[in-house]
PQR file with spaces between the fields and no chain letter, atoms N, CA, C, O and H, PARSE charges and radii, in Angstrom:
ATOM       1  N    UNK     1       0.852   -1.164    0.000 -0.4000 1.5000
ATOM       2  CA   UNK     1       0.000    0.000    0.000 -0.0000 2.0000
ATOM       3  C    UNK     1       0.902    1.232    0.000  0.5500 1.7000
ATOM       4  O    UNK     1       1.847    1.563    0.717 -0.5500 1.4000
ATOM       5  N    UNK     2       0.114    1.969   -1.355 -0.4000 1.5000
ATOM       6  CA   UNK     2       1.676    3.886   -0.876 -0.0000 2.0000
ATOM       7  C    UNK     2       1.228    4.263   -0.193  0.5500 1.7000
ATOM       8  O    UNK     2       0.124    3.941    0.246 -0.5500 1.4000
ATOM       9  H    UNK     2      -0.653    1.701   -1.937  0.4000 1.0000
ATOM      10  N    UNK     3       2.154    5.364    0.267 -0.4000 1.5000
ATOM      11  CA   UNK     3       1.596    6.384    1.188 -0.0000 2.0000
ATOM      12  C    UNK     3       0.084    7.428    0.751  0.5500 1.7000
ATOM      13  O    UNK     3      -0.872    7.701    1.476 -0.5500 1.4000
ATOM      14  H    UNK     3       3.051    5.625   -0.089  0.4000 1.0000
ATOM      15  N    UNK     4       0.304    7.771   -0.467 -0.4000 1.5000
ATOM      16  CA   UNK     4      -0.939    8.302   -0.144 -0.0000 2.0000
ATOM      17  C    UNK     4      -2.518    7.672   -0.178  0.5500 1.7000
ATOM      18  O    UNK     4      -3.563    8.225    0.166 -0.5500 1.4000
ATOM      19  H    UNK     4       1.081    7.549   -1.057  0.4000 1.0000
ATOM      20  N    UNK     5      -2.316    6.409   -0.682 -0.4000 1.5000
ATOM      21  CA   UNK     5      -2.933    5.284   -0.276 -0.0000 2.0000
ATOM      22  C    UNK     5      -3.605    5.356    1.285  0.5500 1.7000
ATOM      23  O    UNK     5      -4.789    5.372    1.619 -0.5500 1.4000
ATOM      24  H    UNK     5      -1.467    5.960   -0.961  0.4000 1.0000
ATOM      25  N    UNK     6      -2.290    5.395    2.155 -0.4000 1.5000
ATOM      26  CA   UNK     6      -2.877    4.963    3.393 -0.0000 2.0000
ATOM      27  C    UNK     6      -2.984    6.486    4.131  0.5500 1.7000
ATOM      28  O    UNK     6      -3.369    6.626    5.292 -0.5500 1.4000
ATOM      29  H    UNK     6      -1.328    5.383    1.884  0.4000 1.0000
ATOM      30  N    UNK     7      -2.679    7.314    3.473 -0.4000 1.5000
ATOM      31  CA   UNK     7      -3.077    8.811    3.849 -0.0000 2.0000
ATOM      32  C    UNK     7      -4.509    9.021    3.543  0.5500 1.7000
ATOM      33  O    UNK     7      -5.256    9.430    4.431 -0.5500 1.4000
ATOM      34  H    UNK     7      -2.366    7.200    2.530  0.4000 1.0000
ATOM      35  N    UNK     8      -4.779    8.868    2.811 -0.4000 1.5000
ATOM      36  CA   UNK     8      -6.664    8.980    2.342 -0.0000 2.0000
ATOM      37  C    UNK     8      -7.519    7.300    3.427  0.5500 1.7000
ATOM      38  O    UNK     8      -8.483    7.202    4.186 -0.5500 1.4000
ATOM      39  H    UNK     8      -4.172    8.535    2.089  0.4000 1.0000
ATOM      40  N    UNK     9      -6.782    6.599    3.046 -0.4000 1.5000
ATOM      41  CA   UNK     9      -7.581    5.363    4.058 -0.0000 2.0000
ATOM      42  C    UNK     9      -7.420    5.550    5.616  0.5500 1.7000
ATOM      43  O    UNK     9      -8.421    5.095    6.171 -0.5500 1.4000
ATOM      44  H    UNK     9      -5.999    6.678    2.429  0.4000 1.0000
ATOM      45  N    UNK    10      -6.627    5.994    6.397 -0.4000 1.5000
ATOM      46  CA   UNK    10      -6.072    6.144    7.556 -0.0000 2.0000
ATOM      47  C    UNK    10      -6.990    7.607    8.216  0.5500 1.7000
ATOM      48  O    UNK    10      -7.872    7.545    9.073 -0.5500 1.4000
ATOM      49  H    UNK    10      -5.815    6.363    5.946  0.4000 1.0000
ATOM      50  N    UNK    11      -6.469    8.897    7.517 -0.4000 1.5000
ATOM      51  CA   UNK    11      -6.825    9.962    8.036 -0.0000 2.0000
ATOM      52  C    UNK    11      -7.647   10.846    7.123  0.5500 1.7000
ATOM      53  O    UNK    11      -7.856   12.024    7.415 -0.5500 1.4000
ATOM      54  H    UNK    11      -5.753    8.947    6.821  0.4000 1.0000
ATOM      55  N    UNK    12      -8.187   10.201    5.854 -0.4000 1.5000
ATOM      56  CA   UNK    12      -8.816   10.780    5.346 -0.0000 2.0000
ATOM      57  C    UNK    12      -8.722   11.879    4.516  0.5500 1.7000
ATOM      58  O    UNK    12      -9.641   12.429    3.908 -0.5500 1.4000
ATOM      59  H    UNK    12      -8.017    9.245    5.617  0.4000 1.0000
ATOM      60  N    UNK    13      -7.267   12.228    4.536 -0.4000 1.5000
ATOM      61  CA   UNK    13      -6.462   13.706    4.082 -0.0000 2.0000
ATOM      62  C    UNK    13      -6.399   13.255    2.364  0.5500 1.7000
ATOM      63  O    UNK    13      -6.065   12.092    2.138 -0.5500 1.4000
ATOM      64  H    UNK    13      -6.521   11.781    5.029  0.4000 1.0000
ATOM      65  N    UNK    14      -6.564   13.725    1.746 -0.4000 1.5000
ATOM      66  CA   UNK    14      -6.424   14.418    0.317 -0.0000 2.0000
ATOM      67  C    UNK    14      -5.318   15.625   -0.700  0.5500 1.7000
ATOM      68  O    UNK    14      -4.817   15.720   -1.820 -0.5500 1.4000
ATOM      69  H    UNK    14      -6.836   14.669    1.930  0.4000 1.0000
ATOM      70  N    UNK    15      -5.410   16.373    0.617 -0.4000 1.5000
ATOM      71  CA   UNK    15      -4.840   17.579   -0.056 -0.0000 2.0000
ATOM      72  C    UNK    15      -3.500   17.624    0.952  0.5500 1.7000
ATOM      73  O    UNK    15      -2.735   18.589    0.959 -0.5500 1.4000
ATOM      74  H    UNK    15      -5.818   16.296    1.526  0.4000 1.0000
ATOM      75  N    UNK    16      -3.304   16.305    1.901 -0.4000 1.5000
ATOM      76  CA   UNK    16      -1.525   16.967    2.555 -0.0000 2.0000
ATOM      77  C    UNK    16      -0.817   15.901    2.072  0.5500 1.7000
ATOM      78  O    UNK    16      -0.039   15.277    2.795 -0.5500 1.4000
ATOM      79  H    UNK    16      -3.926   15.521    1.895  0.4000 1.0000
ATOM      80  N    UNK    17      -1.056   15.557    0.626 -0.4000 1.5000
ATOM      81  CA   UNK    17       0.069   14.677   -0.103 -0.0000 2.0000
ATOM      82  C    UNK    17       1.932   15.089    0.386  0.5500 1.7000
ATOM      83  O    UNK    17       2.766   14.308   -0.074 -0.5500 1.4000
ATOM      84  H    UNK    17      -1.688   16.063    0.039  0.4000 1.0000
ATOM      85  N    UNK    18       2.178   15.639    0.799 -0.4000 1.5000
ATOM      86  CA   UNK    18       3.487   16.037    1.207 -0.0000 2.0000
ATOM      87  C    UNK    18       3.910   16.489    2.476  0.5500 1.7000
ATOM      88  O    UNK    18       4.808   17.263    2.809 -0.5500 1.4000
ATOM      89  H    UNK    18       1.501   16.273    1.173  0.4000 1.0000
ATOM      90  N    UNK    19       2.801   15.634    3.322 -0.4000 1.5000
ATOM      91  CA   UNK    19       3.447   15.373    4.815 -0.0000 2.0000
ATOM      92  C    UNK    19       4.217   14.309    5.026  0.5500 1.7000
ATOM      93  O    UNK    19       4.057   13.324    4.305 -0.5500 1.4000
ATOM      94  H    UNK    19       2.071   15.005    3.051  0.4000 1.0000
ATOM      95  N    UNK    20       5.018   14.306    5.867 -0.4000 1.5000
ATOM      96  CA   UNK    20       6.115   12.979    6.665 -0.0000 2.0000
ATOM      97  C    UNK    20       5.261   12.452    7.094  0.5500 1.7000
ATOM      98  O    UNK    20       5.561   11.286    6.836 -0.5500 1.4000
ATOM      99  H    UNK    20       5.148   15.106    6.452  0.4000 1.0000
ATOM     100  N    UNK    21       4.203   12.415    7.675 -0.4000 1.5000
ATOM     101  CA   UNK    21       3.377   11.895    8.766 -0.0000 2.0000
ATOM     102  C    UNK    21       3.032   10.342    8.613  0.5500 1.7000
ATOM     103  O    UNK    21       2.912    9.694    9.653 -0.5500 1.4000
ATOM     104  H    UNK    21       3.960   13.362    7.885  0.4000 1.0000
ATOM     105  N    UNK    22       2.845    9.626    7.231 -0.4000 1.5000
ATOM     106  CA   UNK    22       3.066    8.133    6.812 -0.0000 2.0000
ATOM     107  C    UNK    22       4.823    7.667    7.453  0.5500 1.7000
ATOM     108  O    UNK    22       5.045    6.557    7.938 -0.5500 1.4000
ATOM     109  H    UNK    22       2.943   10.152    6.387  0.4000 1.0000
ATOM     110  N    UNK    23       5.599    8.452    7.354 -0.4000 1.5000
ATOM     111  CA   UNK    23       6.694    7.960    7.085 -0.0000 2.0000
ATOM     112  C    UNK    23       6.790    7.794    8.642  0.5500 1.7000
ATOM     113  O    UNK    23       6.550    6.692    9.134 -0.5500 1.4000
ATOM     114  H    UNK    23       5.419    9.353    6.960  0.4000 1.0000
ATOM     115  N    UNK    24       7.045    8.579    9.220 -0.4000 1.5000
ATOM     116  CA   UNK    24       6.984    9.291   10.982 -0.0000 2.0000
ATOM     117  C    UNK    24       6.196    8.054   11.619  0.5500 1.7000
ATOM     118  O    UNK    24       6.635    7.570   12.663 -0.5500 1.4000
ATOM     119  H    UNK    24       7.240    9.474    8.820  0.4000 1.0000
ATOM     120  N    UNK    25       5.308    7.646   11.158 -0.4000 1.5000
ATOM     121  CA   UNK    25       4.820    6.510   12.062 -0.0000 2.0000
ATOM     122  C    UNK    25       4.913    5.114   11.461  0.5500 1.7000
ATOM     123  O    UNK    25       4.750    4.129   12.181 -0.5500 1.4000
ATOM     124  H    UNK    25       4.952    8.039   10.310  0.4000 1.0000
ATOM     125  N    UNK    26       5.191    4.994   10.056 -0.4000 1.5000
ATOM     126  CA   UNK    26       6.242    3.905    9.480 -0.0000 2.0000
ATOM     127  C    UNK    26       7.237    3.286   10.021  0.5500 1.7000
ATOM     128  O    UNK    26       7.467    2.078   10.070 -0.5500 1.4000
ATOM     129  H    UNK    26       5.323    5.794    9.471  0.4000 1.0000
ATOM     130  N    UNK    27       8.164    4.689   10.667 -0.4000 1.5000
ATOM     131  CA   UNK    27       9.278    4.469   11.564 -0.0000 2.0000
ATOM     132  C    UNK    27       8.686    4.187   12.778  0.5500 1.7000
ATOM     133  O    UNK    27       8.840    3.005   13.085 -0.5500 1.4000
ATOM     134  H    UNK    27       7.978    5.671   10.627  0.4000 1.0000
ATOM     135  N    UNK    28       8.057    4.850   13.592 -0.4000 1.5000
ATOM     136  CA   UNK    28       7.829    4.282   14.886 -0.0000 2.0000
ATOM     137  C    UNK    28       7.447    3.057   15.058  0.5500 1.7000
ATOM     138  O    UNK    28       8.063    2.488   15.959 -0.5500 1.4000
ATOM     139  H    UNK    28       7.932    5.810   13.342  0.4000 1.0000
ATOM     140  N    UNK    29       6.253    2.122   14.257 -0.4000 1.5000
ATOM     141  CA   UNK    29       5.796    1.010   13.940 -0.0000 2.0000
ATOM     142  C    UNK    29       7.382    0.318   14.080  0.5500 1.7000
ATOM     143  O    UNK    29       7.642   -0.489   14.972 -0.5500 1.4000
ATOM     144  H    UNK    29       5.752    2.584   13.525  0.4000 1.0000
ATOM     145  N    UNK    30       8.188    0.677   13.261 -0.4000 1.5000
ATOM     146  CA   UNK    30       9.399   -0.373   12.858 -0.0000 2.0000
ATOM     147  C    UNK    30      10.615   -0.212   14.289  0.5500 1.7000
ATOM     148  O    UNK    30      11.670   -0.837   14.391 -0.5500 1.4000
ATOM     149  H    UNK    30       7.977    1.332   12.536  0.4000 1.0000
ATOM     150  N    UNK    31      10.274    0.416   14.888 -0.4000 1.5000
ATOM     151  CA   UNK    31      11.237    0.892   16.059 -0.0000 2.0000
ATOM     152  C    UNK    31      10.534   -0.385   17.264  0.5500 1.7000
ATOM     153  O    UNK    31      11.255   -1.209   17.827 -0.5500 1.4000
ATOM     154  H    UNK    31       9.417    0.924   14.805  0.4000 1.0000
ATOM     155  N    UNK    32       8.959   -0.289   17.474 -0.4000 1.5000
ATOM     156  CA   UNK    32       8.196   -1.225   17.971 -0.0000 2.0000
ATOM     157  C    UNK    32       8.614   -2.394   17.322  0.5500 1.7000
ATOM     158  O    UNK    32       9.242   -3.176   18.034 -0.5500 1.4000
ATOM     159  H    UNK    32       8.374    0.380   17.017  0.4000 1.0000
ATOM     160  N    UNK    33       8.396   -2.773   15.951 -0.4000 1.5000
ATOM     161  CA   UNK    33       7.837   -4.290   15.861 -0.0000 2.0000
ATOM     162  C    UNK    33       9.323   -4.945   15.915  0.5500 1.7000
ATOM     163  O    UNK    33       9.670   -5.956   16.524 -0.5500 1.4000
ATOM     164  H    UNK    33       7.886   -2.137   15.373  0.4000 1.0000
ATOM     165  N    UNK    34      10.100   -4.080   15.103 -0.4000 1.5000
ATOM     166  CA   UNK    34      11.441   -5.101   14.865 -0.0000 2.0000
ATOM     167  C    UNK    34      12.283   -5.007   16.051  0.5500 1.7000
ATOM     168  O    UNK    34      13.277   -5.729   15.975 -0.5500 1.4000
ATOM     169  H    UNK    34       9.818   -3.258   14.608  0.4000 1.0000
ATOM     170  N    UNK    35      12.178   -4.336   17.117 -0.4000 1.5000
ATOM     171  CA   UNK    35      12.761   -4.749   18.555 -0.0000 2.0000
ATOM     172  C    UNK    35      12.941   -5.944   19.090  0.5500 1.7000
ATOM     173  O    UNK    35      13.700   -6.371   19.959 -0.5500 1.4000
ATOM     174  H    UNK    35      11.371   -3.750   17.179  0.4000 1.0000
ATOM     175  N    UNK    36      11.953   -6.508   18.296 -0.4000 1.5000
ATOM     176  CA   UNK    36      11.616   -8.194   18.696 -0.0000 2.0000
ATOM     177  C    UNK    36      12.117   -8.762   17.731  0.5500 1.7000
ATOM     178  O    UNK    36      11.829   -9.955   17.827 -0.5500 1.4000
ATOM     179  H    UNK    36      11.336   -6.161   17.590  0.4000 1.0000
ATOM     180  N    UNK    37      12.794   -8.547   16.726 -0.4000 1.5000
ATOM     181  CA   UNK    37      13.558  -10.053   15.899 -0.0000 2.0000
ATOM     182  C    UNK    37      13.876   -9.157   14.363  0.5500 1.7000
ATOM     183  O    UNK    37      13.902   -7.927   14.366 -0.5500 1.4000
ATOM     184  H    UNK    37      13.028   -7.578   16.648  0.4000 1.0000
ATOM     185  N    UNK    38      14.013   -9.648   13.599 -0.4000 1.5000
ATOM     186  CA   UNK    38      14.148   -9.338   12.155 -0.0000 2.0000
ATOM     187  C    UNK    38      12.822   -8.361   11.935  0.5500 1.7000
ATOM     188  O    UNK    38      11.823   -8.204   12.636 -0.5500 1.4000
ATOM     189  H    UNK    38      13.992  -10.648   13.597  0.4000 1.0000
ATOM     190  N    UNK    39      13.332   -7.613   10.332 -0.4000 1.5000
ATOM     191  CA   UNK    39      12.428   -6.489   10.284 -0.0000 2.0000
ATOM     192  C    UNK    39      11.217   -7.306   10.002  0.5500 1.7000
ATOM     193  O    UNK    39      11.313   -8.532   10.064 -0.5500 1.4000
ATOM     194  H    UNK    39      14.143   -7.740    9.762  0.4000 1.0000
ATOM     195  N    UNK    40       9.795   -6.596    9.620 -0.4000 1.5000
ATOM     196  CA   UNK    40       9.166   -6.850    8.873 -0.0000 2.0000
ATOM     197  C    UNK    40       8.278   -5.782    8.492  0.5500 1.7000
ATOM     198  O    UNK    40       7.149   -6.266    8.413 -0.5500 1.4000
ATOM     199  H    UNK    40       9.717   -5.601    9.570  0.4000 1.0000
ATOM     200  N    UNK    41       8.273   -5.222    8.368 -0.4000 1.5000
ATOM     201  CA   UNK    41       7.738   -3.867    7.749 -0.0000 2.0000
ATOM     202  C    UNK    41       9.217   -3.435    6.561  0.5500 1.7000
ATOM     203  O    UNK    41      10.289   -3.198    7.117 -0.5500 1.4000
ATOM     204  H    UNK    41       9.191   -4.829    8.433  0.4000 1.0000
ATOM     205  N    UNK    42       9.179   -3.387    5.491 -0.4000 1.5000
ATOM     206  CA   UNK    42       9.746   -3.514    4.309 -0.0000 2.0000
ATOM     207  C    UNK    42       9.057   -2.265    3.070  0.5500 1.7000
ATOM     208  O    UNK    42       7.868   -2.231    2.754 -0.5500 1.4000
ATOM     209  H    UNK    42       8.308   -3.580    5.038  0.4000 1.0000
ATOM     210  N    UNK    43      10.280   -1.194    2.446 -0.4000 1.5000
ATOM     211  CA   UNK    43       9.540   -0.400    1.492 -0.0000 2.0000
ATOM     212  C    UNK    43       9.839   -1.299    0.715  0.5500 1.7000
ATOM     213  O    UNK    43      10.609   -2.214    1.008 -0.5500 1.4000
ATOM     214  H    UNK    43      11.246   -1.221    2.702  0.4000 1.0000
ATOM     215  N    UNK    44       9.047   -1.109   -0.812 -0.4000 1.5000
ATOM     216  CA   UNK    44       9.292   -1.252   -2.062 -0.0000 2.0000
ATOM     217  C    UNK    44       9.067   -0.002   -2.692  0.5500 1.7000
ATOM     218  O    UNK    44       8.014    0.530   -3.043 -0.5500 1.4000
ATOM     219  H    UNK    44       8.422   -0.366   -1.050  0.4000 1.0000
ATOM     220  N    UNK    45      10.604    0.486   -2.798 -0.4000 1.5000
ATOM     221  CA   UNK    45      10.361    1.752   -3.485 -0.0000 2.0000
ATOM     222  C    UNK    45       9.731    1.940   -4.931  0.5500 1.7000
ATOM     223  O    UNK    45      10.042    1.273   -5.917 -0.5500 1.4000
ATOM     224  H    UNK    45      11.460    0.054   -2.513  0.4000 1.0000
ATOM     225  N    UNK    46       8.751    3.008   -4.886 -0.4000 1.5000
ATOM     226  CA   UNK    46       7.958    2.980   -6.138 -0.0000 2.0000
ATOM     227  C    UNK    46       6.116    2.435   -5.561  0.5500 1.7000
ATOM     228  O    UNK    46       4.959    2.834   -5.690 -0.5500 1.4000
ATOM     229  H    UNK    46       8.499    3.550   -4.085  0.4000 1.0000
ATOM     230  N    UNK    47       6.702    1.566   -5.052 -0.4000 1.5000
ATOM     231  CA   UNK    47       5.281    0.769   -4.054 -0.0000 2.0000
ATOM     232  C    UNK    47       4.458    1.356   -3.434  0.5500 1.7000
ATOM     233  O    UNK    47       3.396    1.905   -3.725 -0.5500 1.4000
ATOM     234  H    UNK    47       7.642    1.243   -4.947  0.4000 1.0000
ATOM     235  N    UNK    48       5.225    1.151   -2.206 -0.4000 1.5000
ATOM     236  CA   UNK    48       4.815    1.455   -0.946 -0.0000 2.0000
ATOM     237  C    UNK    48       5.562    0.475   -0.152  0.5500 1.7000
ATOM     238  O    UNK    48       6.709    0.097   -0.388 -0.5500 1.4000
ATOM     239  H    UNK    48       6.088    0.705   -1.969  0.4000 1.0000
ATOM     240  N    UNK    49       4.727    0.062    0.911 -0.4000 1.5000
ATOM     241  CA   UNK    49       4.825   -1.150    2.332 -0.0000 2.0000
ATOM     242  C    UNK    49       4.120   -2.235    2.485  0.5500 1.7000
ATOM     243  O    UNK    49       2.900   -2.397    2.455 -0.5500 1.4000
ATOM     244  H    UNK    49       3.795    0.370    1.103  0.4000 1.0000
ATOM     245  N    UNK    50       5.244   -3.193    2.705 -0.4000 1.5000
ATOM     246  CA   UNK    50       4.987   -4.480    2.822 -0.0000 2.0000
ATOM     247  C    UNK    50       5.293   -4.672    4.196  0.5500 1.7000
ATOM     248  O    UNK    50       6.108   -4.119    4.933 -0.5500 1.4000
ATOM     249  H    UNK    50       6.235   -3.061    2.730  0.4000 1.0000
ATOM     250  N    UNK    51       4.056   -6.018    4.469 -0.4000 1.5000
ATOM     251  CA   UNK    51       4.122   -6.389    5.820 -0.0000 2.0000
ATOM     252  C    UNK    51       4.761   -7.900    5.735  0.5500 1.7000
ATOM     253  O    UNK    51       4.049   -8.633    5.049 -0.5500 1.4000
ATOM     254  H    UNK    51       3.394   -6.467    3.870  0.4000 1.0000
ATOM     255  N    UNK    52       5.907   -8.533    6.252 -0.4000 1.5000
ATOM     256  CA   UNK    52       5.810   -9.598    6.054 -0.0000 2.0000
ATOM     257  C    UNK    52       6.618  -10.241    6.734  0.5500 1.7000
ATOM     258  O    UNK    52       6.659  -11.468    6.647 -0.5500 1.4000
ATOM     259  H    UNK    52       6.486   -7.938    6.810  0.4000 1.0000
């Protein structure tokens, strides 16, 4: 899923295509999950994010 994908599904925003705010909690998510073992939250640049 891209970011502005999960910017319109998440918070509903439209018009702040050029906030950090996907990325900002991308990272925090990955600061949480991968504390515990190998990553799994993964870009595919061009994509978006994979969970896996």
């Amino acid at each position: 899923m891209g970011r502005n994908q999960i910017m319109e599904t998440v918070w509903g925003l439209g018009e702040y295509r050029r906030s950090r705010v996907v990325e900002m909690f991308i990272s925090r998510l990955r600061q949480k999950i991968d504390a515990q073992g190998s990553p799994l939250i993964h870009t595919a640049r061009g994509v978006g994010y994979i969970l896996c």
